[in-house]
DOPAKOL-262431 format. One record per residue (C-alpha): x, y, z; chain. Coordinates in Angstrom, 2 decimals, m for minus. Example, Ala and Ser with C-alpha at 12.3 -4.5 7.8 and 13.67 -1.06 7.14 Angstrom:
BEGIN
<<12.30 m4.50 7.80> A>
<<13.67 m1.06 7.14> A>
***
This chain:
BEGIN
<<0.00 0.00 0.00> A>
<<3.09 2.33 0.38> A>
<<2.35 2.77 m3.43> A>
<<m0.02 4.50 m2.99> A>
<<m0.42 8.63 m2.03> A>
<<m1.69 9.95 1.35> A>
<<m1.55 13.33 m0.04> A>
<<m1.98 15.06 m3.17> A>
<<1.34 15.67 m5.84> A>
<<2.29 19.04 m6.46> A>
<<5.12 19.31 m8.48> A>
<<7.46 22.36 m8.56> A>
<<9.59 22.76 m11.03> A>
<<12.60 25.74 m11.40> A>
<<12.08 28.97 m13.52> A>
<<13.24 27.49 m17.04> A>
<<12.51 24.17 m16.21> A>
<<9.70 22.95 m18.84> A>
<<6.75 21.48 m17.29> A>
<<6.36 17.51 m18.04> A>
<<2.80 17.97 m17.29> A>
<<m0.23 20.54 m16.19> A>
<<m0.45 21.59 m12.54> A>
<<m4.12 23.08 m11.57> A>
<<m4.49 24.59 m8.05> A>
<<m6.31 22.01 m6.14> A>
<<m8.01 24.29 m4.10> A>
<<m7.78 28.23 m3.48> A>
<<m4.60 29.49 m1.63> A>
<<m2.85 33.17 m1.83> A>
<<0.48 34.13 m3.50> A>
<<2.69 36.54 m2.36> A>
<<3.23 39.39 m4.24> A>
<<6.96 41.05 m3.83> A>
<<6.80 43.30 m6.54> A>
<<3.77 44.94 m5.53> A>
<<4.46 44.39 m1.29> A>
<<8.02 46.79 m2.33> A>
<<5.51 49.51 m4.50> A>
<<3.69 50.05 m1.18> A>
<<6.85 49.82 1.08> A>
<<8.22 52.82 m1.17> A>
<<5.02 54.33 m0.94> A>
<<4.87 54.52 2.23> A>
<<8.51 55.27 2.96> A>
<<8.06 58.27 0.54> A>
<<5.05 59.84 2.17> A>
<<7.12 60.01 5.66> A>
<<8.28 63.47 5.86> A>
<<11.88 64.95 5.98> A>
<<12.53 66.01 9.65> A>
<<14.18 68.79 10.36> A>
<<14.90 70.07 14.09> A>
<<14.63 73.19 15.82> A>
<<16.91 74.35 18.05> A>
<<15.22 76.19 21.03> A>
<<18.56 77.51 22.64> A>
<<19.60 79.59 19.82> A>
<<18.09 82.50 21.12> A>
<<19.44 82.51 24.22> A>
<<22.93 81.89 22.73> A>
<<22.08 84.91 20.55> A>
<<21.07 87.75 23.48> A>
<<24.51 86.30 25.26> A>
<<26.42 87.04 22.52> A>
<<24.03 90.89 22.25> A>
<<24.75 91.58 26.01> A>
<<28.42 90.45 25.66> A>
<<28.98 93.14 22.53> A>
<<26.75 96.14 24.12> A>
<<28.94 95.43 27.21> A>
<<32.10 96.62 25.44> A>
<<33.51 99.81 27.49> A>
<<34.00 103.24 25.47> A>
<<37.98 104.26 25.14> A>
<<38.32 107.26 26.50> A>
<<40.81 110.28 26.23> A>
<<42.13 112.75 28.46> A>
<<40.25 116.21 28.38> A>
<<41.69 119.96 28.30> A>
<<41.93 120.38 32.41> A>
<<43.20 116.90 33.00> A>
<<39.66 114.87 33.24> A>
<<39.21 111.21 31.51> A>
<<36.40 111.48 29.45> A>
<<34.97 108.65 27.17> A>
<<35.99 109.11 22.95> A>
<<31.74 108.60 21.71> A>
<<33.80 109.57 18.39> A>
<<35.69 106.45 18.47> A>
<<33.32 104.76 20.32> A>
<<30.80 105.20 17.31> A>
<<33.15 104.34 15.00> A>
<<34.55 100.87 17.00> A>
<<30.84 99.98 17.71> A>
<<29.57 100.52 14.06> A>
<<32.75 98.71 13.04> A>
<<31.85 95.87 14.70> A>
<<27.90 95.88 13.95> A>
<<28.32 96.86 9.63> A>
<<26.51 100.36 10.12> A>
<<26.92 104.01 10.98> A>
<<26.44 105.09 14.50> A>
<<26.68 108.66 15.75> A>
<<28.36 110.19 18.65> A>
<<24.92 110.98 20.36> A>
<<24.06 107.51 19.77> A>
<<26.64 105.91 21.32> A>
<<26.71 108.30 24.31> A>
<<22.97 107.70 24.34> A>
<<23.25 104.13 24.51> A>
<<26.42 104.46 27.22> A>
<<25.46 107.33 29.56> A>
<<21.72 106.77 30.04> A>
<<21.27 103.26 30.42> A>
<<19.70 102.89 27.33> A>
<<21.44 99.28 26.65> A>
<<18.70 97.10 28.97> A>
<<16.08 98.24 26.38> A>
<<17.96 97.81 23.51> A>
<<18.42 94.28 24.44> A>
<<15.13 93.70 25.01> A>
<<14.35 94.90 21.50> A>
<<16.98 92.92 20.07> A>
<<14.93 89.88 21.71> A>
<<11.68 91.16 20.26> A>
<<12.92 91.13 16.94> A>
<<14.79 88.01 17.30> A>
<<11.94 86.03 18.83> A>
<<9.35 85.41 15.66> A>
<<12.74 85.22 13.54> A>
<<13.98 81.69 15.68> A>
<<10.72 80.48 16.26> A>
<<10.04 81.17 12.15> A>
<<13.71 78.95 11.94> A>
<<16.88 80.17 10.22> A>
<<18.33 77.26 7.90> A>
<<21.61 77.39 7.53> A>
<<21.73 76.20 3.27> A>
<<20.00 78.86 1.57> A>
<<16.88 77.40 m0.01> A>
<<16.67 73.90 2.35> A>
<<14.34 72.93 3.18> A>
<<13.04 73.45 m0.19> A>
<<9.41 72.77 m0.96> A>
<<9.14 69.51 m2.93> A>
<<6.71 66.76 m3.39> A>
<<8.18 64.78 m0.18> A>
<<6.41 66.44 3.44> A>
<<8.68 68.13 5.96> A>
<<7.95 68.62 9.46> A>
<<9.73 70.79 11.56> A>
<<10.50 69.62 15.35> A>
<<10.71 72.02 17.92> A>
<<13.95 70.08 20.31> A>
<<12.84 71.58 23.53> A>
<<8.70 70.79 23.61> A>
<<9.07 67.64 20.63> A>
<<6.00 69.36 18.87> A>
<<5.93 69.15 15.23> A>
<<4.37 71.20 12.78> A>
<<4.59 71.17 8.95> A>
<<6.27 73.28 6.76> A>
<<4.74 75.08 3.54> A>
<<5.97 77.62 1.45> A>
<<4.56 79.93 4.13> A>
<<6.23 78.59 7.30> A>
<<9.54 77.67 5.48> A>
<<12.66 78.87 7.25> A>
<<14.27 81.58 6.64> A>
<<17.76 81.75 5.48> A>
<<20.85 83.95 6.78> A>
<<20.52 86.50 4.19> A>
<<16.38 86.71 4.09> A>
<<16.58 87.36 8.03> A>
<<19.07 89.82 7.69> A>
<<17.13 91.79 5.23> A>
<<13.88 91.66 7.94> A>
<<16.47 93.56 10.36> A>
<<17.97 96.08 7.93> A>
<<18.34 98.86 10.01> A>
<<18.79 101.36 6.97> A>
<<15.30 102.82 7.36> A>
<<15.80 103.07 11.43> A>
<<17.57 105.75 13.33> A>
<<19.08 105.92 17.01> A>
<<18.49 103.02 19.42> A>
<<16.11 101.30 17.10> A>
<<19.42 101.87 14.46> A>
<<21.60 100.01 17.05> A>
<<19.09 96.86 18.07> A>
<<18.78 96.14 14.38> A>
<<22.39 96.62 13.37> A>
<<22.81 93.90 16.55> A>
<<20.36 91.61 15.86> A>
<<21.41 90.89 12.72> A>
<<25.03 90.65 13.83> A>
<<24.09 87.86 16.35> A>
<<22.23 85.77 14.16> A>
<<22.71 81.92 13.50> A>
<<21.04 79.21 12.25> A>
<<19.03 77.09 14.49> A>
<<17.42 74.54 11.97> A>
<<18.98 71.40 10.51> A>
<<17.82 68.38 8.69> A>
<<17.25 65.18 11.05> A>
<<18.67 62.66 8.36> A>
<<19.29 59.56 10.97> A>
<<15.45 60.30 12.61> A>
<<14.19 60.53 8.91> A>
<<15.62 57.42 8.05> A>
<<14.62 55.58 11.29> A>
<<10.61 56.56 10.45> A>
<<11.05 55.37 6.86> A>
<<11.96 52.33 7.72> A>
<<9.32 52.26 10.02> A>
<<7.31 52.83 7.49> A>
<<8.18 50.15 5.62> A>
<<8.27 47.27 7.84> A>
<<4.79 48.89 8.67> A>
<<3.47 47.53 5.31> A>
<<1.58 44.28 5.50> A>
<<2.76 41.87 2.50> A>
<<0.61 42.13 m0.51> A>
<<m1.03 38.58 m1.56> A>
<<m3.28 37.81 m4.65> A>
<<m5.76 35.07 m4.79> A>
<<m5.23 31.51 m6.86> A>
<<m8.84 29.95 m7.44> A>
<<m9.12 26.13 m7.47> A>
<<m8.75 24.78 m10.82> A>
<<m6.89 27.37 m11.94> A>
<<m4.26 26.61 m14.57> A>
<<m0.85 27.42 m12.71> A>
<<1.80 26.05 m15.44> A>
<<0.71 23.59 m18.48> A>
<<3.13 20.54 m19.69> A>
<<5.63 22.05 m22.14> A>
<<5.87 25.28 m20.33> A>
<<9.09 26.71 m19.61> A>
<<8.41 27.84 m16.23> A>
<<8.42 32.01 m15.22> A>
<<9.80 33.10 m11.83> A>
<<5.81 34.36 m11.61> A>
<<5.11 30.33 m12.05> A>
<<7.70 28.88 m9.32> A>
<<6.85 30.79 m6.96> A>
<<3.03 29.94 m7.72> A>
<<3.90 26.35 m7.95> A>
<<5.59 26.85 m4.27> A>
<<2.73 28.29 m3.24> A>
<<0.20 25.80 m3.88> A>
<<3.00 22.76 m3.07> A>
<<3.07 24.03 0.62> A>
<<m0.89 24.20 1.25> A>
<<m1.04 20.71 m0.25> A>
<<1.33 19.28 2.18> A>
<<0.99 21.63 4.81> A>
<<m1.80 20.20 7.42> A>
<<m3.89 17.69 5.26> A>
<<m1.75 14.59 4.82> A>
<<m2.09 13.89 8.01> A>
<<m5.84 14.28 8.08> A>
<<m6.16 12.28 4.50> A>
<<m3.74 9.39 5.88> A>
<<m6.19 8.93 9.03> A>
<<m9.36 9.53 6.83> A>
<<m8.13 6.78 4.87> A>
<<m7.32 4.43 7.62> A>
<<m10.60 4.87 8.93> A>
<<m12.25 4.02 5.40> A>
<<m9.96 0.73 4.97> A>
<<m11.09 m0.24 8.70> A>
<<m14.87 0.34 8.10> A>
<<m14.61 m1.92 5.14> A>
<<m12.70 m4.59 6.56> A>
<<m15.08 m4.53 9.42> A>
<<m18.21 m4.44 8.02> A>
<<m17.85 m7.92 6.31> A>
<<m16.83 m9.42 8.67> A>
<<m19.36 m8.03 11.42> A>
<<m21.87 m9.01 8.10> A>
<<m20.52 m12.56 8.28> A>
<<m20.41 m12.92 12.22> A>
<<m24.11 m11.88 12.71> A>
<<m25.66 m13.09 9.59> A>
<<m23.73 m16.05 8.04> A>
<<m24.52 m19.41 10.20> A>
<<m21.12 m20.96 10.01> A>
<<m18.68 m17.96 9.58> A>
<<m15.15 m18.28 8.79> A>
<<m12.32 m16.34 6.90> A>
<<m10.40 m18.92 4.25> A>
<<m8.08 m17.32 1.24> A>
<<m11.64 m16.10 m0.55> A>
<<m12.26 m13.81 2.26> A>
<<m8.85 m12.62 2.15> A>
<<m8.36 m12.09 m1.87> A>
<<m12.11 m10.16 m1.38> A>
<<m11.14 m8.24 1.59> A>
<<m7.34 m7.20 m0.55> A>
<<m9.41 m6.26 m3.68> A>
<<m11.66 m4.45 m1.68> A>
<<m8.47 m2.79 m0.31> A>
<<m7.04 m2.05 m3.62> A>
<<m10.05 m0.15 m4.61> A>
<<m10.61 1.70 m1.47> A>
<<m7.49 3.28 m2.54> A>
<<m7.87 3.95 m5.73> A>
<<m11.35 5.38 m5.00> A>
<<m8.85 7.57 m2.58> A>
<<m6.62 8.57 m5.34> A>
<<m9.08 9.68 m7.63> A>
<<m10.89 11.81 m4.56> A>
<<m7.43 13.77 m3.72> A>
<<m7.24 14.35 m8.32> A>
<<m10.37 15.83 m7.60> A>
<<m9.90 17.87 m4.68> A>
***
């Protein structure tokens, strides 16, 4: 009886091999599809936006660096009757030096002798303020608007928002121009000229957290699978077989032997039991003088032998 199958054959042949005969799927079972599972893993890896970080500290780096260069003593020179008095000549000169702009004597004793330097640093932070929290890129023209989404993330509260062409960073030079102080005069001269002398970028692109989400993204993506009905031609004799058709013939070779041999071998146990042991319970009962000689024995093998092939022609079917 070993000749005989407790399963049903399913062939599988190599891409190129030709088929030596047909191979119909026995029943319906699902295919993988790679080709379209990597479509939707790009997909989805190319609708994750470009991160790009905020730096919250900037500012405060900034008005350090403000205070630090408002904090710069006048020189001073020695007056007619012996007096030191402060040079607001030279002092207007060395401070415009340093800031790119022209600054006059009454200025800079303005800013010096009265005081005035508290609120010019706090207008230096008012005008730096909605410039930071805007975002100053470093590469003029990144991040760029493009078909691929970028967020920016703030570092200190880790909210995002997304950027459009009206919340795009600014660059060096575009911030700069906000704070031209050409139009301004006096103090207001002064906190311009030094807020855009302490200016710095405070927005880069995230490339290692970018990469992390698209590859979240991508393992994210459930495998794509496509449906083989029973009956279904998979590969017909003379074939040369298609990587499409190997990996179809795989397919359908690992249901069939997957979970059912098992389940046909003891199905078919059962049926060779029942009809051994029906005759004979037949005989027992109902035949006077029962017993088993080589008649009941070539009967109960050809009953076998067809039981079998009766199985055989079931799991063809199947």
């Amino acid at each position: 009886m070993t000749g005989f199958p407790f399963s049903a054959r399913a062939p599988v042949y190599a891409v190129g091999e030709v088929a030596a005969e047909n191979v119909k799927a026995q029943r319906d079972f699902t295919v993988p599809d790679e080709e379209a599972t990597r479509a939707r893993q790009r997909a989805a890896a190319d609708a994750v936006p470009d991160v790009y970080d905020l730096d919250p500290g900037a500012l405060d780096e900034a008005l350090e660096e403000a205070a630090s260069l408002l904090a710069v003593p006048p020189p001073s020179v020695v007056g007619p009757v012996g007096p030191v008095l402060p040079d607001w000549e030279q002092t207007a000169r060395d401070l415009g030096g340093r800031l790119g702009t022209e600054i006059s004597a009454e200025t800079a004793r303005a800013l010096f002798e009265t005081g005035s330097r508290r609120r010019v640093l706090e207008r230096v932070r008012g005008l730096l303020r909605p410039l930071f929290r805007r975002g100053i890129a470093a590469t003029p023209g990144e991040p760029a608007v493009a078909a691929r989404p970028r967020v920016l993330r703030d570092l200190g509260t880790r909210e995002e928002r997304p950027l459009t062409s009206w919340t795009l960073p600014l660059s060096l030079d575009e911030a700069r121009i906000a704070l031209a102080p050409e139009e301004a005069q006096g103090m207001e001269r002064v906190a311009r000229a030094v807020a855009g002398h302490v200016l710095r970028p405070n927005v880069t692109r995230n490339a290692e957290e970018t990469a992390r989400r698209r590859e979240e993204a991508r393992n994210a993506v459930a495998p794509v699978r496509y449906l083989i009905r029973r009956g279904e031609m998979i590969v017909r004799e003379g074939d040369r077989v298609s990587p499409e058709q190997e990996r179809r013939l795989r397919a359908h070779a690992e249901l069939v032997g997957t979970g059912t041999g098992g389940r046909r071998a003891l199905g078919l146990v059962a049926l060779w039991a029942l009809g051994i042991w029906i005759p004979f319970e037949y005989g027992r009962r109902n035949v006077r003088k029962f017993r088993s000689d080589h008649r009941d024995r070539v009967f109960l093998g050809g009953l076998v032998l067809a039981l079998a092939l009766l199985e055989r022609g079931w799991l063809a079917a199947a």
